[in-house]
C-alpha positions in Angstrom: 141.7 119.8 72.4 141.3 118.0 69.2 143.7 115.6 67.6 145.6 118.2 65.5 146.3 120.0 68.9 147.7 117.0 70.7 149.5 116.2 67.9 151.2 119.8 68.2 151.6 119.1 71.7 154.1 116.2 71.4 155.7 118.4 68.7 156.2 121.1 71.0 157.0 119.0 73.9 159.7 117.1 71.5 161.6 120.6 70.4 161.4 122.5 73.4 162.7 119.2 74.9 165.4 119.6 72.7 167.0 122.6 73.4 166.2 122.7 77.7 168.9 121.8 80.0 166.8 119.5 81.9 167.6 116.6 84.6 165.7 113.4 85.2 162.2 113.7 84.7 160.6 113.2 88.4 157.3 110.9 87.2 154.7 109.5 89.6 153.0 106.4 88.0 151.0 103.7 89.3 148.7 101.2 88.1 145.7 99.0 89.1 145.3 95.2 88.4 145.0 94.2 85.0 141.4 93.3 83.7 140.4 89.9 82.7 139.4 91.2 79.3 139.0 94.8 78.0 135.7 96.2 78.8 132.8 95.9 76.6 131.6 99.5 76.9 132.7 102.4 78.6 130.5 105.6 80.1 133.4 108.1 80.2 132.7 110.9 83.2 133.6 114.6 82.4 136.6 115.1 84.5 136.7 116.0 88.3 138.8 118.2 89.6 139.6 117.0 93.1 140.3 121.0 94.8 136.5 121.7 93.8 135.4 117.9 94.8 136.5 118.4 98.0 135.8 122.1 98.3 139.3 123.4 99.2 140.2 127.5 99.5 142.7 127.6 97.0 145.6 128.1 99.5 144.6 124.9 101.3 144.5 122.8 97.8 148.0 124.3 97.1 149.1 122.8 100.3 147.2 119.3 100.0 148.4 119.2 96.8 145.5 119.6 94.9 146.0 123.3 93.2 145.1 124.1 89.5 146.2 127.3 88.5 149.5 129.5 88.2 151.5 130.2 91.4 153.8 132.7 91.8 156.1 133.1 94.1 158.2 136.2 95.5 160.4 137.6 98.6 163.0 134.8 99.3 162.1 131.8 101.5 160.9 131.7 104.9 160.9 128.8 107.9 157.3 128.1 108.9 157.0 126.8 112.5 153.6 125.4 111.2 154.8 123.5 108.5 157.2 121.1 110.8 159.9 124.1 110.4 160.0 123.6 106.6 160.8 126.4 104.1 158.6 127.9 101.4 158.7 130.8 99.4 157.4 134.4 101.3 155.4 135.1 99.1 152.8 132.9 97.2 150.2 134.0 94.6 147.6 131.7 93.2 145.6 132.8 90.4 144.5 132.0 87.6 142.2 129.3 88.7 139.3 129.2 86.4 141.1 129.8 83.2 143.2 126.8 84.0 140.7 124.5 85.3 138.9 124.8 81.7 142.1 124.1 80.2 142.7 120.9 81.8 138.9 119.6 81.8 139.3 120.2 77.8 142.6 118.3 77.9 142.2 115.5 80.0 138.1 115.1 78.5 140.0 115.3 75.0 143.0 112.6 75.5 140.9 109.9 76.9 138.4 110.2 74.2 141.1 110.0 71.6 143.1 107.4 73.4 139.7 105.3 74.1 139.0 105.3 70.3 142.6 104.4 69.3 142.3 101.6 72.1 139.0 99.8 69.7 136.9 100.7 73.2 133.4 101.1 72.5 132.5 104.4 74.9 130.2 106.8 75.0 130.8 110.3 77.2 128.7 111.1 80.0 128.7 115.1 80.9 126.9 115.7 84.2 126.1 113.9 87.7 128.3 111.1 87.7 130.4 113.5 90.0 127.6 112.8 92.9 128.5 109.5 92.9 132.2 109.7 93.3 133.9 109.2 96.6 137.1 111.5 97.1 140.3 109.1 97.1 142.6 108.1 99.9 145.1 110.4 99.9 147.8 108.7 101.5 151.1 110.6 102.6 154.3 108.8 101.3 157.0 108.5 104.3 160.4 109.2 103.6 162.5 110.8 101.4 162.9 110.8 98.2 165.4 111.6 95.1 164.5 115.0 94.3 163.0 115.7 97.5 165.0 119.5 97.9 164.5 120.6 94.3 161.2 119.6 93.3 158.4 121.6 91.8 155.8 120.4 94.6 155.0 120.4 98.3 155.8 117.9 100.9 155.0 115.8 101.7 154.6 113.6 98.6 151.4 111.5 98.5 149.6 108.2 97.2 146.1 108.4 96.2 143.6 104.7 96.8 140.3 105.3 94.3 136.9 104.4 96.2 134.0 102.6 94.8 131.1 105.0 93.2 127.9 105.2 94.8 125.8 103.8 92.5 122.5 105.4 94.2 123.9 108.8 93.0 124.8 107.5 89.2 123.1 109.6 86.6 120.9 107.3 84.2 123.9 106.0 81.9 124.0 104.8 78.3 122.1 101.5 77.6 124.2 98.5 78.4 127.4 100.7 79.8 129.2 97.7 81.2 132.0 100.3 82.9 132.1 103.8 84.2 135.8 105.6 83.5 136.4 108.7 86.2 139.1 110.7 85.5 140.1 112.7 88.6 142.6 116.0 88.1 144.8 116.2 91.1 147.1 119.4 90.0 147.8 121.0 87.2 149.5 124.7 87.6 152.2 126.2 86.1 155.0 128.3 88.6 157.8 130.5 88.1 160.9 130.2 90.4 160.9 129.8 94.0 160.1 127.4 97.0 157.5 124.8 97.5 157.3 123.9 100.9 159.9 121.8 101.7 162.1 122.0 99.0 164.9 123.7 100.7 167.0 124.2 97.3 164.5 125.6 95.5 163.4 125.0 91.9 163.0 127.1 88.3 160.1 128.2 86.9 157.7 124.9 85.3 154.7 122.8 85.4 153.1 119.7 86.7 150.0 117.6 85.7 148.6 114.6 87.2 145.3 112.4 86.8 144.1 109.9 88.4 141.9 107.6 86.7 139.2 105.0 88.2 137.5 102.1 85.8 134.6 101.1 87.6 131.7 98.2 87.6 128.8 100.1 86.0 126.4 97.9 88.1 128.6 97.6 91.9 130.6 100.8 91.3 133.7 99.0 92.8 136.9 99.9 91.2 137.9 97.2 88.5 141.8 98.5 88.1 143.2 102.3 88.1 146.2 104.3 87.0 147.5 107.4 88.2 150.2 109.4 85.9 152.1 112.5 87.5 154.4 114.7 85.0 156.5 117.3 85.5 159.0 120.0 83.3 161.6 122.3 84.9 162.8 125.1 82.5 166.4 124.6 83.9 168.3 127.7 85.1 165.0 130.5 84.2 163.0 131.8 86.9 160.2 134.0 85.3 158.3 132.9 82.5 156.3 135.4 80.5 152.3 134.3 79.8 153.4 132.4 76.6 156.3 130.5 78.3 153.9 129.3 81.0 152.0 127.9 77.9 154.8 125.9 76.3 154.9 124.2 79.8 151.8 123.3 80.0 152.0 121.9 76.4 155.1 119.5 77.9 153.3 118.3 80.6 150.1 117.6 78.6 151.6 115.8 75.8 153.8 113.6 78.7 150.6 113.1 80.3 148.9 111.6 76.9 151.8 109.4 76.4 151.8 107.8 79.7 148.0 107.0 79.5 148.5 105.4 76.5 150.5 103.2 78.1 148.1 102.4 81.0 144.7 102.3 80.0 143.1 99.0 78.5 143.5 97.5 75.3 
């Protein structure tokens, strides 16, 4: 995605933005401790998405949480005696996979190199093996309920994610004097049309979600220096079946949100 494209992106996201009939954007941010000093150079990983990480069937990485794709659901909702008598949608394809999980490798490798140069960060990108050397995060179920908890565009429960430190036996032979290894992690990206995650006992419209997890890490320990995480979502209010090109305006939204956010978090 080059810079013309996330500049369309935020153009998109701004009009479409415009004329939905939209609530209060459910967001999921967090972020590390703050660095001492920005970091003097930065080996930035190709992307890892955390479904093919941790080697999940695609129905189990919809229900971790993990999914990256288009789901689609059909036939009503259903109680599910295995799910701690919680309702989801009778139906539930997942396609789609591949063709989306190039999309957001190219999107997420794309904003942090653009966002890393606007930053003044000296970086350098890094395509293969640095994977081997990542430690899946803590994924950490959040207790409770929450706000939208009913109508959201995601299963329950809602989770934290804790980044681990790399391995830095399995580190691929980096750029000369990388001070700092950046691993962004994809934890969903999928678009959806109407219908029931599990849980959400209302039931939501057709939409999107994104979110990354990112991990700034000692190029020499591999322990985690600080960290930010950025969750988006979009809800076309009151339309339940996007065509193909629809599905693409949402994933534009959540993209552009997703670039905005990051700006805010990484460092300076």
């Amino acid at each position: 995605m080059s810079t013309s494209s996330i500049t369309r992106a935020l153009v998109v996201s701004a009009s479409l933005a415009a004329v939905a009939c939209g609530g209060p954007k459910n967001l999921h941010l967090a972020l590390g401790p703050p660095l001492a000093a920005p970091p003097s150079s930065v080996a930035l990983a190709a992307p890892i998405l955390l479904a093919e990480h941790d080697r999940l069937e695609p129905m189990d990485a919809f229900g971790k949480g993990y999914f990256v794709g288009n789901i689609w659901f059909s036939g009503g909702y259903e109680v599910m005696p295995e799910e701690d008598n919680q309702v989801r949608s009778v139906g539930v394809e997942l396609k789609d996979q591949e063709l989306y999980a190039d999309q957001v490798r190219q999107v997420v490798t794309d904003t942090f190199a653009q966002l890393l140069t606007e930053h003044d960060l000296a970086w350098q990108p890094v395509q293969t093996g640095i994977e081997r050397a990542v430690t899946s995060p803590r994924w950490v179920p959040t207790r409770g309920s929450g706000d939208f908890d009913g109508r959201d565009n995601q299963n329950l429960p809602r989770f934290d994610l804790q980044p681990q430190p790399l391995d830095v036996a399995e580190l691929p032979d980096l750029p000369p004097g990388t001070a700092t290894v950046l691993v962004p992690m994809v934890v969903h990206y999928y678009t959806h049309n109407g219908g029931w995650f599990v849980g959400q006992s209302l039931g939501c419209p057709a939409g999107a979600r994104l979110r990354v997890l990112w991990a700034l890490h000692d190029a020499t320990g591999g322990q985690v220096l600080t960290w930010g995480e950025v969750g988006v979502q979009h809800q076309q209010e009151f339309y339940y079946s996007p065509n193909s090109v629809q599905l693409q305006d949402y994933q534009l939204i959540v993209e552009a949100e997703l670039a905005t956010w990051l700006d805010e978090q990484l460092p300076r």
